[in-house]
Structure formats: structure tokens, C-alpha cells
N, C-alpha and C positions, 0 to 999 in steps of 0.2 A: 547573322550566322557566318560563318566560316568554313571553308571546304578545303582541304590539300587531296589533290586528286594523282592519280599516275603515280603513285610511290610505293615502296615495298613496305608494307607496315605491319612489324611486328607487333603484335597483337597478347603475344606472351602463354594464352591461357591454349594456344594452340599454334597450328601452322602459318607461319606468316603470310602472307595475302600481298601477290605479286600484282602492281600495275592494280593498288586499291583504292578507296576514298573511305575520307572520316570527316563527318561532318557534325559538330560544333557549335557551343556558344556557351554565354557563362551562364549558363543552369547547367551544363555537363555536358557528355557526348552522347550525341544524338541518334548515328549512323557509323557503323563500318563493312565495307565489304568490297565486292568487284562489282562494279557496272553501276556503281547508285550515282547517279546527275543530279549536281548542286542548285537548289531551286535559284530563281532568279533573284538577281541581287546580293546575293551570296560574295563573300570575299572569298576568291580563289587564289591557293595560293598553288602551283606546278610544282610536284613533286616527282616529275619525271627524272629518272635515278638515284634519287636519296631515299632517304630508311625515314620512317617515323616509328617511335616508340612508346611506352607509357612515361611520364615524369620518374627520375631515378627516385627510390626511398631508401635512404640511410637511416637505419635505428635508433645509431649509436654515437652523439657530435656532442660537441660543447661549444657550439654554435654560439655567438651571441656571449658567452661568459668567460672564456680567455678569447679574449679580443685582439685581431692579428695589430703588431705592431705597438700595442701597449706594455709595459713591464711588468713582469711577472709579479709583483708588489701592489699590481693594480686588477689582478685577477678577482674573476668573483666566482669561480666557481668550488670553491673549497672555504669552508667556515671550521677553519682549524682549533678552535675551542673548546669541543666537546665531541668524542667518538661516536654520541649517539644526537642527530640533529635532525628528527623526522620533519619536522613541522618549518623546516624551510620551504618553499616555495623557486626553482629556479626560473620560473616566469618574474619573480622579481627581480632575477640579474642581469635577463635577457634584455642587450644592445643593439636595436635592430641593423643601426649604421653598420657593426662589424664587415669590413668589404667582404669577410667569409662568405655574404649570404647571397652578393655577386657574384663574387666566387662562383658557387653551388647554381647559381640559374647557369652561368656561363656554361659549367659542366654538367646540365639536362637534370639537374640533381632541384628538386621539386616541395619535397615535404621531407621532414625530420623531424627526429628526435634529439632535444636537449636533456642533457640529463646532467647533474650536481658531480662534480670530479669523486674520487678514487680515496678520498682522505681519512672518513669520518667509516665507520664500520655501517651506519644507516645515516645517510646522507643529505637527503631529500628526495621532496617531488619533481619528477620528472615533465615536461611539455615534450606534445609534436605542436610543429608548425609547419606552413607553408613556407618558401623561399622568397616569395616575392616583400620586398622590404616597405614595410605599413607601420603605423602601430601598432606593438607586439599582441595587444590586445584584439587586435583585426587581425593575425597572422594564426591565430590558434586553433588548432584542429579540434586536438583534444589536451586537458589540463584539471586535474592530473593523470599524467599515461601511467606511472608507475612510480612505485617507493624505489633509489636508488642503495644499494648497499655494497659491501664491499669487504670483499678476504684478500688475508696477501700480501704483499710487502707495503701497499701505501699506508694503511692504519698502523703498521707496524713498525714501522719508521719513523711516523709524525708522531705519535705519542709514546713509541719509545724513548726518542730524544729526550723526551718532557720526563721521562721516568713515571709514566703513566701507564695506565691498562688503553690499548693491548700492547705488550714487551712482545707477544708470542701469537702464532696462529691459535692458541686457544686460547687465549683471552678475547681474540676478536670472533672468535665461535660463542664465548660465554656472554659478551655482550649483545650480540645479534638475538641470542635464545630470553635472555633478561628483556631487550625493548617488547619483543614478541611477546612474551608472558605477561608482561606489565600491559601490555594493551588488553590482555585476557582479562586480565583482573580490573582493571579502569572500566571494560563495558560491564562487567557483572556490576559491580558499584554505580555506575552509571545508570542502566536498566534497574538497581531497588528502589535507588533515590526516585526515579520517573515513577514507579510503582507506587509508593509511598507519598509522593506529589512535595519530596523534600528538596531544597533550594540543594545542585551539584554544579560545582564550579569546576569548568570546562579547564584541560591542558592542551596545549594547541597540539602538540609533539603527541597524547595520545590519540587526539581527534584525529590526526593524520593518520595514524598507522591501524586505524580502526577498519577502512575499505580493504587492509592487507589481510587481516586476520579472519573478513567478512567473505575473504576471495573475490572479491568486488576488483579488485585493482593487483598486479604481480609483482610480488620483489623483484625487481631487476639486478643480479649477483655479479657481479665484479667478480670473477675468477678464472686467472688464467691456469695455473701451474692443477693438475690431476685431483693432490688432494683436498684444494679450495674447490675446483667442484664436485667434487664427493661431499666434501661439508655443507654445501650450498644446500644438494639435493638432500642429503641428511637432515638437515633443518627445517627444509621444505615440508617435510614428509612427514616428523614430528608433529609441526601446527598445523599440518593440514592446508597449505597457502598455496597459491598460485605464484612460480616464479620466469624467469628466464634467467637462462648463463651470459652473461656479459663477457667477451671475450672468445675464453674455452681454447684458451691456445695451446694447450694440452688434451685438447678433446679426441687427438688422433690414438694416442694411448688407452684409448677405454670407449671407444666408436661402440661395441655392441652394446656397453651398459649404458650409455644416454639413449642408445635405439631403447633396450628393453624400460627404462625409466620414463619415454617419451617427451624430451627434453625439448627444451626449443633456443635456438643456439645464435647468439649473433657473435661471428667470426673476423675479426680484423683487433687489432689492426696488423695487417702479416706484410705492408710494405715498407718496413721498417727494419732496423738495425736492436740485433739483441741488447738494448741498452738496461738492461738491469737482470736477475738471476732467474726470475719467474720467466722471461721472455728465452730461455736457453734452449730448451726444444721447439722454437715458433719454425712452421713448415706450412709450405703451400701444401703440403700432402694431407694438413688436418680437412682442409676441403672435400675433397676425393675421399677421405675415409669415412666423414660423416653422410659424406652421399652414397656411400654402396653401403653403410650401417642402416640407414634408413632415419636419419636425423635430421628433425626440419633445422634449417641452419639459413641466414642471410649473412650478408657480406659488409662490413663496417668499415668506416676509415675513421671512427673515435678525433674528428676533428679537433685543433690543430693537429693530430699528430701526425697523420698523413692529411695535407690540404684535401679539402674538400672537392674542387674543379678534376682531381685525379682517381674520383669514384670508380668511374668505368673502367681506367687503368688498371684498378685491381681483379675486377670481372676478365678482365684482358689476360693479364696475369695467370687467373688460375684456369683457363683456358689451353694458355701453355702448359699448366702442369698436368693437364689431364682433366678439368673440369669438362665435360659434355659443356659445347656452345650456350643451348638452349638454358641449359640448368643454370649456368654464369647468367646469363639475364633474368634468370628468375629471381635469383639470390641481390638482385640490387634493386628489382623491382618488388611484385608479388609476396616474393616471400618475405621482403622485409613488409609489407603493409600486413602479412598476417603476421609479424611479431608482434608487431604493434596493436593487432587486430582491429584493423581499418582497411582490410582487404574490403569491403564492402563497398569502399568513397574509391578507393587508389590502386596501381600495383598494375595491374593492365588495362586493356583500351577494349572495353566493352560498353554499348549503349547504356547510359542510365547513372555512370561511374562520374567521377569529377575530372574537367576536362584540362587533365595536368598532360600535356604531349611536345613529346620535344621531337624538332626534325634535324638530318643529320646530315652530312654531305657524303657519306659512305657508312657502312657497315658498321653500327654502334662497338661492337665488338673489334674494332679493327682501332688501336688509338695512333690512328693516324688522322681518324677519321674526326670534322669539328662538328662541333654544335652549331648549327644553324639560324635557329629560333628555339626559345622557351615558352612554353603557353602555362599559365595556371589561372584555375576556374574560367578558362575560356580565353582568357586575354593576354598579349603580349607582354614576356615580362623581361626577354631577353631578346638580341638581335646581333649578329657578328658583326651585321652593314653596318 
């Protein structure tokens, strides 16, 4: 077992706990509060003025499949040969050496989400994993988290080139709606052949997109610019699916109608430069709007595109623009394990939960402040010494 005692430890789901203990081991966390004494034999570690917090959860990376330092020619996370590609798998891209995922311990950042690039209109499946570097297969939380898809300039540029569909934002609406239908029409086929007891020969690409149509599993939408996520939702709505907005960097513009829609929003990557046209109105302000709207929203850094170790930088960030402190850590904590909905395992530091805890030499919120130690499922996975 393990004990950090004497520390301020945000706790997330409430008031932080001055001069607290949390006590530990890998079956989860055990113990938090004021005045609990580490049984004997306990590893203690003094946390007399530094912060403990939950492990960070980013949504939104491509962790593990552009791989820092490799050439762009050696990427795996885009299978540019067909706009519609369910039945990928990006656990089979996933690189666990990528230094990103050092990176990510370095920066208290714990569990993520992989997810298939921006290319294809339906993309693939999605993984969360842990951070600590195993075999990927030992790293997996859950898999598959979600079907990845995508409105917007990337589909529309990769296969416009090619003089293919989508040229236009609706053709990458008319494909999204076609995979969706076509997975309609495959279970009903599917379910007479069963019925009938007649030999049906399985499509991997429908078998994938079957948990979406079942709401078993959520479209994960790629959309930054307004009317990619009005399309998103639109589509959504039509099949009846479970989704999330990918992005929403345009979400500040229409804050009431994702509240009244009850959206669930992961927001980044906003420490970046408007490097293309959908990125023209990116504002720390979409924060603040989607939080006085009343829209669950987490905070992303869409790895490599802002490094992953400057997670909390962003938290930091929209703190300066007005983000409420508390709510900046929920957004990189909490609320990103219920996008993912694995708030149950992650997200804050409550007994029973997995014992992802990072400790910090000041104020998580303060990026002055370093990481210290990394823990996931109980054990050290990080250390500045």
C-alpha cells in the first residue's frame, strides 16, 4: 500500500482537502480525507505542500499513430483509400514506444483516447488506454470506445483531390447517411438469414458500424466549423445514434442549441494557430460559452497537435479567459472520463475508482507548477528524480 499524506488533494468531485491522505494500491484507491493514518508498512510518501490530483484524461490524441518524429509518409492514422473505412481498428496502429506516451505520464496525463485521423468521412474504431507504456494490448481500457467520423475540410480535400466523393460538405453528409443506412439494411439481412438458419456472410466495415446503429457505441464527429455540427446532430437524430462533437470549435456560436440538444462536446484543440479556414473563429471564449450554456464539454489537445505533456497548460489557459478554476479541472479530468464514459474507473479521486494520481510541486492549475510523480493502477509510472 501506499500513502501521500499532508497534501492538498484535489479531489475534483468536491472541495479540495487541505493537509489530506489518500491511500492506495493497484486494486485502486482505497482511502481519502483529513486525519486517516497509513497502516504500518505502508509506503509514505510527504506531501507536505504540493497538490495531488486525479490522472489528467484527454478524449481526444492520436497517440501512438502519428508518431512524434517519424515522417508524415509513415503515419498510420489515416487510410486514405476509401471515405468510408468502419471496420478499421486503430488499436492496430497503435505504437506504444511513441515518446508521446512519456510525454503524457510526464504531464500527469494518465488514460486516453486514440482515435483514427480526420481523413476518411467514417474512419474507424476508436481505443482508450492507459499511459503507462506495456503492450498495447495490456494498456487498453476500453476498445472499441467509439466509431470515428468526420465533416469538414479533411474528407473534402483528400478526396476532392482524387476527383472523388466528397468534393462538398454534402457529399460527406450523403456518405455518412449511406454507411448509417447500409448498416440498417445489413442487420435486417442479417437477423432473416439467423431466422431462416441460412449461411450470411459477415462485412467486417458492417459488423463494425452495427454497436453505432444499436447505440451500444457513439459516433465520435469531427466538426469544427457551426454547420458541420448542426449536420452532425442532424444525422444523429435522423438514426437515432449516440454521438459526441469532436472539436466544436465553432460551438461558441450556437451555445444554447447544443445546451437544448444536450450535446457532449470535447473542445481543443484551441492552443493552436488558425491553420486552415474551419479553424477562423477558434476562441478561448467557445469554453466560457458552453459553460454558462450548460454543455457538458472536456478539454483536448488532439495530439500531436498541441503535445500532449501541455495538457494542463490548456486548463491554465482557459482559466485566464474566464474559465471558473474548478471547472478547468474538471474539463481535463472528470468530464473528460464521462465523455468517454468511464467516469466510473477515472476522472476523480474517490475510494473504489483506479488509482491513476499524479502529485505536483504546486498548484496543477499554475503551469509553473511540475509533475512530480505519475501513478497508474496504483504504481509508479513517472518520476522527475
Amino acid at each position: 500500500m501506499k500513502a501521500i499524506v499532508s497534501a492538498t488533494i484535489e479531489i475534483v468531485t468536491g472541495d479540495a482537502i487541505e493537509n489530506g491522505t489518500i491511500l492506495f494500491d493497484n486494486t485502486g484507491i482505497l482511502a481519502v480525507g483529513e486525519g486517516l493514518v497509513p497502516p504500518e508498512g505502508a509506503d509514505v510518501i510527504d506531501g507536505k505542500g504540493l497538490f495531488v490530483s486525479p490522472g489528467l484524461v484527454d478524449a481526444h490524441t492520436h497517440l501512438g499513430v502519428f508518431v512524434q518524429g517519424y515522417p508524415e509518409s509513415m503515419a498510420d492514422g489515416n487510410e486514405k483509400t476509401n471515405p468510408l473505412t468502419p471496420q478499421l481498428r486503430v488499436l492496430d496502429a497503435v505504437y506504444p514506444h511513441d515518446p508521446g506516451f512519456v510525454d503524457a505520464l510526464s504531464g500527469g496525463v494518465t488514460c486516453v483516447q486514440v482515435l483514427p485521423g480526420s481523413a476518411n468521412v467514417v474512419g474507424g474504431q476508436g481505443a482508450i488506454l492507459k499511459t503507462r507504456v506495456d503492450v498495447v494490448d495490456k494498456m487498453v481500457v476500453q476498445a472499441p470506445s467509439g466509431m470515428k467520423a468526420a465533416l469538414g475540410e479533411n474528407p473534402v480535400r483528400v478526396y476532392g483531390e482524387k476527383s472523388n466523393t466528397p468534393m462538398t460538405r454534402m457529399g460527406s453528409a450523403s456518405l455518412m447517411r449511406q454507411a448509417l443506412n447500409d448498416a440498417l439494411n445489413y442487420r435486417e439481412k442479417k437477423e432473416e438469414a439467423e431466422r431462416k438458419g441460412d449461411f450470411f456472410e459477415k462485412n467486417l466495415g458492417m459488423e463494425a458500424l452495427l454497436p453505432v446503429i444499436e447505440k451500444k457505441m457513439p459516433l465520435r464527429v469531427h466538426s469544427h466549423r457551426a454547420d458541420d455540427i448542426a449536420t452532425a446532430i442532424r444525422i444523429a437524430e435522423e438514426f437515432q445514434i449516440l454521438y459526441t462533437i469532436e472539436h466544436c470549435t465553432e460551438g461558441h456560436l450556437m451555445a444554447p442549441y447544443l445546451a437544448e440538444k444536450n450535446v457532449m462536446a470535447a473542445v481543443g484543440p484551441t492552443l493552436v494557430g488558425r491553420s486552415k479556414l474551419e479553424l477562423k473563429n477558434k476562441s478561448w471564449e467557445t469554453l466560457t460559452a458552453l459553460y454558462n450554456a450548460g454543455v457538458h464539454f472536456c478539454i483536448i489537445t488532439d495530439h500531436p497537435v498541441i503535445p500532449i505533456d501541455q495538457f494542463i497548460v490548456c486548463a491554465s489557459l482557459a482559466c485566464h479567459a474566464g474559465l471558473p478554476r474548478e471547472v478547468a479541472l474538471k474539463a481535463v479530468t472528470l468530464w473528460g472520463a464521462e465523455h468517454l464514459g468511464i467516469a466510473d474507473k477515472v476522472g476523480s479521486l474517490e475510494a473504489g475508482k483506479d488509482a491513476d494520481i499524479v502529485l505536483w510541486d504546486g498548484d496543477p492549475l499554475d503551469a509553473r507548477s511540475h509533475v512530480l510523480k505519475t501513478f497508474i493502477d496504483g504504481e509508479e509510472a513517472y518520476s522527475l528524480s
